[in-house]
C-alpha positions as CSV (number, residue, x, y, z in Angstrom):
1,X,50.0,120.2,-23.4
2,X,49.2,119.8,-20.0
3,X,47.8,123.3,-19.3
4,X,45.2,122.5,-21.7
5,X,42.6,119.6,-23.3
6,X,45.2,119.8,-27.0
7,X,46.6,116.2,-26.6
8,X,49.7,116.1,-28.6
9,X,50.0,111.9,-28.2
10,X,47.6,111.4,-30.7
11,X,49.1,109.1,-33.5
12,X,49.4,111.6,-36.4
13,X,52.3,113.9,-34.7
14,X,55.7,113.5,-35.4
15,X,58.2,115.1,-33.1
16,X,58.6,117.8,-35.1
17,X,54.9,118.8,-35.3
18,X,55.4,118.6,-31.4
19,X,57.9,120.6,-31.6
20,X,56.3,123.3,-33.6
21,X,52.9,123.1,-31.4
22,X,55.1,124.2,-28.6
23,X,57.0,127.1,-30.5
24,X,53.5,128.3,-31.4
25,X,52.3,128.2,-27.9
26,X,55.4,129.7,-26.4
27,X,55.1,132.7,-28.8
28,X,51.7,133.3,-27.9
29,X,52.0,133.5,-24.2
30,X,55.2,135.8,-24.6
31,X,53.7,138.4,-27.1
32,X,50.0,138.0,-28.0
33,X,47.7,140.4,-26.1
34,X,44.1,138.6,-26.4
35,X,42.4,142.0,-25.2
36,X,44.6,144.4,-27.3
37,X,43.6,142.2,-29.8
38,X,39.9,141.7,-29.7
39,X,39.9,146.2,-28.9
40,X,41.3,146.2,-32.1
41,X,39.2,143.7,-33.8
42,X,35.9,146.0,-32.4
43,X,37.0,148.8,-33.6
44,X,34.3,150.7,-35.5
45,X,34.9,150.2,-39.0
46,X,33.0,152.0,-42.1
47,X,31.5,150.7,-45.3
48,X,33.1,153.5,-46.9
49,X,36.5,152.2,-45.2
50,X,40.2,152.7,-47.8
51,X,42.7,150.4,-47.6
52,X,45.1,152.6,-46.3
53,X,42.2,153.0,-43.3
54,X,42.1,149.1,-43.3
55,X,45.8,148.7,-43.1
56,X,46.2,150.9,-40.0
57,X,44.7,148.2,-37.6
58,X,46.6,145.6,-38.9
59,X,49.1,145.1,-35.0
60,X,52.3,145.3,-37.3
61,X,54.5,144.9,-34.5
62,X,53.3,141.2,-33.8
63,X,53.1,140.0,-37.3
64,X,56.6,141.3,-37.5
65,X,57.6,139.0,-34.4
66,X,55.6,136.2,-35.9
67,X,57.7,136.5,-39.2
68,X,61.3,136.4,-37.0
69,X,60.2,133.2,-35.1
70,X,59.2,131.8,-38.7
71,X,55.6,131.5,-38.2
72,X,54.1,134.0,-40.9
73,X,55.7,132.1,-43.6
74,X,55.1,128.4,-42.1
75,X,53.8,127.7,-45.3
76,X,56.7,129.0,-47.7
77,X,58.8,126.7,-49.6
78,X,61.9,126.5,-47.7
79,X,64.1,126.9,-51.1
80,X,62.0,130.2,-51.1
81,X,63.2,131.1,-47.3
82,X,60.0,130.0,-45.5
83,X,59.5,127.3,-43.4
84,X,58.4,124.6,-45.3
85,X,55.5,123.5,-44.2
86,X,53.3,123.6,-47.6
87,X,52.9,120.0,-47.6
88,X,52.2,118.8,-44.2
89,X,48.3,119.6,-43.3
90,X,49.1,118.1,-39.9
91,X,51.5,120.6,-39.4
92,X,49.5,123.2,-40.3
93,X,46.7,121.6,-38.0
94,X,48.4,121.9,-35.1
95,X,49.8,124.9,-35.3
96,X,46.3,126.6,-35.9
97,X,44.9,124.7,-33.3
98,X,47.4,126.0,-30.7
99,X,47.7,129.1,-32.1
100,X,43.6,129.3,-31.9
101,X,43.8,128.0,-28.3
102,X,46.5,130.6,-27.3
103,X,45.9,133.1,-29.5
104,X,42.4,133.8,-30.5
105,X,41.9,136.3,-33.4
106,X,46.1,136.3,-33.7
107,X,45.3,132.6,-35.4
108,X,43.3,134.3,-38.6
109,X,46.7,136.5,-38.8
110,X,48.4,133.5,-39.5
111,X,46.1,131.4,-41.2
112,X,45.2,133.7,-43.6
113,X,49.1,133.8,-45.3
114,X,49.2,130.4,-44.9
115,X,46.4,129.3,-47.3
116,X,47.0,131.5,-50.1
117,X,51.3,130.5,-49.4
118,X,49.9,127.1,-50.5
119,X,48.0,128.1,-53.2
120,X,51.3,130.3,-54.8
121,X,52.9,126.7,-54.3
122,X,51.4,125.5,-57.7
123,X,51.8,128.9,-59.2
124,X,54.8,129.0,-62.2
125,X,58.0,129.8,-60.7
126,X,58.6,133.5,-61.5
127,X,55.1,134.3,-59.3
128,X,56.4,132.4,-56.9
129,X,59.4,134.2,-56.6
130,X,57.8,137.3,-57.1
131,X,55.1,136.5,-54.2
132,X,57.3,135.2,-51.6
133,X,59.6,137.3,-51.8
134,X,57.9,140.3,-51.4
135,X,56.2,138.5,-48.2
136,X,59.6,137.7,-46.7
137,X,61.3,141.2,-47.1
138,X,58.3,143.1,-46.4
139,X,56.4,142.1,-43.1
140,X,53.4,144.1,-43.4
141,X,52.5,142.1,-46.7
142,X,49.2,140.1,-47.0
143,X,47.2,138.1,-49.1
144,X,43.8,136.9,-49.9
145,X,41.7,135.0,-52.2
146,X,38.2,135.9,-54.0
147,X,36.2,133.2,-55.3
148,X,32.2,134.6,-54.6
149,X,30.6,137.4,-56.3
150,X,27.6,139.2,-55.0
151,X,24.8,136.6,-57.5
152,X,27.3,134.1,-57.3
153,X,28.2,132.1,-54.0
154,X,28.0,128.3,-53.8
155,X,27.6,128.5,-57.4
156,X,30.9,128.4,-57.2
157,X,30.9,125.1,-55.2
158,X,28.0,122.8,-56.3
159,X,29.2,123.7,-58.8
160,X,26.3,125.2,-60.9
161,X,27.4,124.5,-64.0
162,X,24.4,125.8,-66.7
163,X,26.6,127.1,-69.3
164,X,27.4,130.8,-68.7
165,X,25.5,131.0,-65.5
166,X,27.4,131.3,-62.5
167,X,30.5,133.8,-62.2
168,X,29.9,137.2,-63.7
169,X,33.6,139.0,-62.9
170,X,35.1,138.1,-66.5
171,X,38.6,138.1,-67.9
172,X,39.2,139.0,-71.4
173,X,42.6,138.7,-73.1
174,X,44.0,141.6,-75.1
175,X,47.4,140.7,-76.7
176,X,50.2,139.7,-73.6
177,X,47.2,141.4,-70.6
178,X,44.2,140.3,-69.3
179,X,41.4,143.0,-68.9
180,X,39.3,142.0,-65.6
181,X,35.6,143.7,-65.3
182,X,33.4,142.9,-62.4
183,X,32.8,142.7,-58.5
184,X,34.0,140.3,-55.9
185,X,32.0,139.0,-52.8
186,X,33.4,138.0,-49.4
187,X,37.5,138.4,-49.5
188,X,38.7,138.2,-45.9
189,X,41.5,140.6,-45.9
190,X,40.9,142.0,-49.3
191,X,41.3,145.2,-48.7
192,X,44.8,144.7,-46.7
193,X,46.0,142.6,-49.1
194,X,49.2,142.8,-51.6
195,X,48.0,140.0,-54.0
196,X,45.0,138.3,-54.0
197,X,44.4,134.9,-55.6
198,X,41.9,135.7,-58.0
199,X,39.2,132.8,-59.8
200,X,37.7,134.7,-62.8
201,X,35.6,133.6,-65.8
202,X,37.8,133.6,-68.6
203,X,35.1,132.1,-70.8
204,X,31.7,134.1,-70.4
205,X,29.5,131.5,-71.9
206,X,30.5,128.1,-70.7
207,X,29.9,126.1,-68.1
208,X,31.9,127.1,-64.7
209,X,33.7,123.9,-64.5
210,X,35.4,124.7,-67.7
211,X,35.6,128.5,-67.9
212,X,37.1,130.0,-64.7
213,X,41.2,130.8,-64.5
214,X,43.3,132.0,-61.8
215,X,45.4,134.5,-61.3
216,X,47.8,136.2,-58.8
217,X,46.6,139.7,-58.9
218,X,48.5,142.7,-57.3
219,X,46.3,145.0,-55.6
220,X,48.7,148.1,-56.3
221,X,46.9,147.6,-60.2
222,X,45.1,150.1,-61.7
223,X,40.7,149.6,-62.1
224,X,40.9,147.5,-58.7
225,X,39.3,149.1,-55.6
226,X,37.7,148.6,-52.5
227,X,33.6,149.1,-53.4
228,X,32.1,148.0,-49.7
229,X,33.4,146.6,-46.5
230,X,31.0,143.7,-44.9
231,X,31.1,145.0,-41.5
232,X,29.6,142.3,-39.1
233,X,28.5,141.6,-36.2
234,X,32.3,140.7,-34.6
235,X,35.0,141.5,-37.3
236,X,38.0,140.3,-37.8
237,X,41.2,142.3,-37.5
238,X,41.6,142.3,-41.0
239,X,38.3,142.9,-42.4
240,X,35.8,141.2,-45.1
241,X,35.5,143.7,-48.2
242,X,33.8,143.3,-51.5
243,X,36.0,144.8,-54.4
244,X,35.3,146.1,-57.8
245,X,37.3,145.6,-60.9
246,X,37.2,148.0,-63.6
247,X,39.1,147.7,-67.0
248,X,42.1,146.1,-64.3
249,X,44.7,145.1,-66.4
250,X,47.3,142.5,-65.6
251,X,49.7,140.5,-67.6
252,X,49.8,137.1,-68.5
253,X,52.6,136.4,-67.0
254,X,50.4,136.2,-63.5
255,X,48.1,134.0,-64.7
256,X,48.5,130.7,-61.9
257,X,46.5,127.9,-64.1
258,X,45.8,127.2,-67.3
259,X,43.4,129.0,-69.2
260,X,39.4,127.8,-68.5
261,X,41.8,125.1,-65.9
262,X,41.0,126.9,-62.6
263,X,38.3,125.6,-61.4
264,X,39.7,122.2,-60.2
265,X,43.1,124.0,-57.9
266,X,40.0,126.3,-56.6
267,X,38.2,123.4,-55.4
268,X,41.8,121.5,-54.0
269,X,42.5,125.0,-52.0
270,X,39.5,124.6,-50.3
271,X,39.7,121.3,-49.4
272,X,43.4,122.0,-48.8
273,X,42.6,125.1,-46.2
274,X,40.2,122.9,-44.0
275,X,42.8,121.9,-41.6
276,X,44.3,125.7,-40.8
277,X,40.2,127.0,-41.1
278,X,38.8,124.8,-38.7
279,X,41.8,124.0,-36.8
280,X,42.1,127.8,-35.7
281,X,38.5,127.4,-34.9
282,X,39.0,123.7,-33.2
283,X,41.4,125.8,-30.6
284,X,39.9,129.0,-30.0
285,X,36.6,126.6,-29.0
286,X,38.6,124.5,-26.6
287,X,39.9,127.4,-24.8
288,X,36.4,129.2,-24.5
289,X,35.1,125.6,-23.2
290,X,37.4,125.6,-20.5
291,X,37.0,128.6,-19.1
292,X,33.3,127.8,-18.9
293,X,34.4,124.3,-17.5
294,X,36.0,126.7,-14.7
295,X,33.2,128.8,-14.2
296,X,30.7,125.7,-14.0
297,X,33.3,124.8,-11.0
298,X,33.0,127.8,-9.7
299,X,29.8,129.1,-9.5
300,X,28.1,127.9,-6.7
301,X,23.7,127.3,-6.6
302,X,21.7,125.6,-4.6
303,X,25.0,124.7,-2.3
304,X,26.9,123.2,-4.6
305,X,28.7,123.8,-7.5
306,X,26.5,124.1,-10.9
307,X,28.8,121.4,-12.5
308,X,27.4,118.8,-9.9
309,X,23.8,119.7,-11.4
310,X,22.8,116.5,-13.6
311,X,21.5,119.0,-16.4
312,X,24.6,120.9,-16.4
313,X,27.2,118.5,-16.1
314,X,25.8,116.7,-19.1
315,X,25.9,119.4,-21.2
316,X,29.6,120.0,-19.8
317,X,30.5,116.2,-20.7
318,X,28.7,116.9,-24.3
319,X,30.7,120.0,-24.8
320,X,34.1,118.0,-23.9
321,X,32.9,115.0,-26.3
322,X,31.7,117.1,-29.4
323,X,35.5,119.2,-29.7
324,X,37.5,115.7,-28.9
325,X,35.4,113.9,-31.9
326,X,35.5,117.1,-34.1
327,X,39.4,116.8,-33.4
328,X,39.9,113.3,-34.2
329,X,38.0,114.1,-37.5
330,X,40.2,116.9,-38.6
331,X,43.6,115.4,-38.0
332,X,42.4,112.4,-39.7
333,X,41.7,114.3,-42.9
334,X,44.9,115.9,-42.2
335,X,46.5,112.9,-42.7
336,X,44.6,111.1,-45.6
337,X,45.6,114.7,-47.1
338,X,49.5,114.2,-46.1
339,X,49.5,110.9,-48.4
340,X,47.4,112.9,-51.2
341,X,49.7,115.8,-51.1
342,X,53.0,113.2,-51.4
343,X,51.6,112.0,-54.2
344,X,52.0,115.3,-56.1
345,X,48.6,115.2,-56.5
346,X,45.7,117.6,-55.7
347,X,44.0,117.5,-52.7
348,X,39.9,116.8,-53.0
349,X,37.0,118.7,-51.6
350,X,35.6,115.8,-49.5
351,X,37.0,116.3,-46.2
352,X,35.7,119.9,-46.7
353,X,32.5,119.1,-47.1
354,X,32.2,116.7,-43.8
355,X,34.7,119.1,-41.7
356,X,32.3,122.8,-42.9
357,X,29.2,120.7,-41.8
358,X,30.5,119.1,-38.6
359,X,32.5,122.0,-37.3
360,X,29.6,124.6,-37.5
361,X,27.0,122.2,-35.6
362,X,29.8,121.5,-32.7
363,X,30.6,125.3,-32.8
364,X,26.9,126.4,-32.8
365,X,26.2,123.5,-29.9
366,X,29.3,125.0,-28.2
367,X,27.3,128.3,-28.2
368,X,24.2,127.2,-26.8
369,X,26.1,125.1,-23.9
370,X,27.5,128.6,-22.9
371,X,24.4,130.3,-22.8
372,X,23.2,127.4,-20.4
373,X,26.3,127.3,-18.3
374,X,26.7,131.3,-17.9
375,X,22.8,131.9,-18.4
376,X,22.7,136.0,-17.8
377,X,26.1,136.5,-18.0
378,X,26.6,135.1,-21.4
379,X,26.4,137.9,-23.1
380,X,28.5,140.2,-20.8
381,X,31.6,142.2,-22.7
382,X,33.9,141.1,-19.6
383,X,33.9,137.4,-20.5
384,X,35.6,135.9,-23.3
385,X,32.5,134.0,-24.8
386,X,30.9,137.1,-25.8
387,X,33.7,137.7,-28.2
388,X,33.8,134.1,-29.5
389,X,30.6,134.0,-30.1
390,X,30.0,137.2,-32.1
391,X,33.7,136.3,-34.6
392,X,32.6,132.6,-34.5
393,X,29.2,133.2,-36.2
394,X,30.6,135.9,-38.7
395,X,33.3,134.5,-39.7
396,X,32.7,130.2,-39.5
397,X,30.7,130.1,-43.0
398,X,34.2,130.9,-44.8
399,X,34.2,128.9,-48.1
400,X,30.7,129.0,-48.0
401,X,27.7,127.2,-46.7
């Protein structure tokens, strides 16, 4: 793209993923309004906050365009009406990265579907059905997925695995239902959400490896509510809740995995949203380190512009090296991935671990470049960097540390 640093000659994009880089780049320069968005997305918010409250700053009308020019449901079987793009991390790369680049916070509006689209991929057929098709006729439909609870985070994830010890939100069966008791930590878009891919204990005393099962859990069932929002310091448009379950009974028929089998398709979906999670992130970086490229150019001290200081041009050329390695590292776990993924079989948490870690030091090196380069007006409201910096630290530890 020659208006920006996204080079789209690398050797893991097809045509077609050019192609859809392009549609996601034309859409965001004809309807995405970066300041609407990011007035809407610092919107006061209470702790106290309903979902109907939550719902109400949800921009309907863009998601709604998003859905007609197929991007919403990139992620949707295409025998299921989407757009077929469950099995192609590059795909989903690039697209996030553009839509980061062009679109800022509009990227976590289509991210978010995305990953938990994937996840409904391996569900049984009739939730799949039921899922996408309530996505594809309804636009103002969302998901999300809860994995943390409030003494249980990267237990989760080590994993922990003393017998009974981590995970505390249990699921007991009662004939053809599941009864669900507990709280849940940390769901981006929880509170917005139609179905939420849910990892419970099913078995209280084992080992969490062996006892956790998920399910695709409709938020319109009774017990399930809203108990906090995690308001931070730069929210999201659709907000991080915690949520309570309380004798919230579902049916079997929603269960995704096999019973006490969970815990491995948890751990794939992570490793499997890496490329739309940091990919968003990649872009809406390499944007905010251009216009501070600009700025350097334009800012004249001591006579000259501050780019043609040795201490700030360095930290300039840094900048521009740390995004185009981080780059090259996620597409090429998008592609090991691709060859995983056409092998039927599920993708592994490794390229998770080494994108998380290297991601958050080029993003938090990013940060302090900018304070160098802008020095007092960093922090002002009227630049973009102010913004990125505050969503970027509240929201970049997703899936844990």
């Amino acid at each position: 793209m020659e208006d920006s640093m996204i080079d789209l000659n690398l050797p893991y994009f097809t045509e077609e993923h050019k192609s859809l880089a392009m549609l996601v780049k034309e859409f965001c320069e004809r309807e995405v309004d970066l300041k609407r968005l990011n007035e809407i997305a610092d919107q006061p918010i209470s702790p106290n906050a309903t979902p109907e409250e939550l719902r109400k700053r949800i921009p309907v009308d863009l998601i709604s365009k998003a859905q007609d020019a197929g991007l919403r449901q990139l992620c949707i079987p295409k025998e299921f009406g989407g757009s077929g793009y469950e099995d192609d991390p590059v795909a989903q790369g690039i697209a996030a990265e553009v839509a980061g680049y062009y679109g800022g916070q509009f990227a976590r509006l289509l991210t978010i579907p995305w990953k938990h689209q994937i996840t409904f991929a391996y569900a049984p057929r009739h939730i799949q059905e039921e899922v996408y098709t309530d996505f594809l006729n309804d636009k103002t439909t969302m998901m999300a997925s809860s994995i943390t609870e409030p003494n249980s985070g990267s237990d989760f994830l080590f994993p922990y695995d003393e017998p009974g010890a981590a995970g505390q939100c249990i699921a007991v069966r009662d004939g053809d239902d599941w009864v669900i008791n507990g709280d849940k930590m940390f769901c981006t878009a929880g509170g917005v959400s139609n179905y939420i891919d849910l990892t419970v204990r099913t078995d209280p005393a084992g080992p969490i490896t062996k006892s956790t099962t998920k399910f695709a859990f409709p938020t319109r069932t009774k017990g399930w509510s809203i108990s906090r929002v995690n308001v931070m310091m730069g929210n999201e448009i659709a907000p991080n809740v915690q949520m309570r379950f309380e004798n919230a009974r579902i049916s079997d028929r929603y269960r995704i995995s096999p019973v006490n089998a969970g815990f491995d398709l948890m751990k794939s979906r992570l490793g499997g949203k890496t490329v739309h999670l940091f990919g968003q992130f990649l872009g809406w970086s390499e944007r905010v380190f251009e216009d501070m490229k600009e700025y350097a150019k334009a800012r004249i001290q001591g006579g000259r512009p501050i780019i043609q200081h040795p201490n700030v041009g360095a930290m300039i050329a840094e900048a521009d090296c740390l995004l185009k390695s981080l780059r090259l590292l996620l597409y090429q776990n998008a592609w090991e991935c691709m060859g995983i993924v056409s092998r039927k079989e599920l993708i592994p948490v490794k390229g998770w671990y080494y994108l998380n870690w290297y991601a958050k030091k080029v993003v938090m090196r990013i940060i302090e470049i900018g304070l160098e380069v802008y020095g007092g007006m960093a922090p002002q409201k009227e630049l973009p960097f102010e913004h990125y910096v505050r969503v970027l630290l509240s929201v970049m530890h997703g899936g844990s540390t």
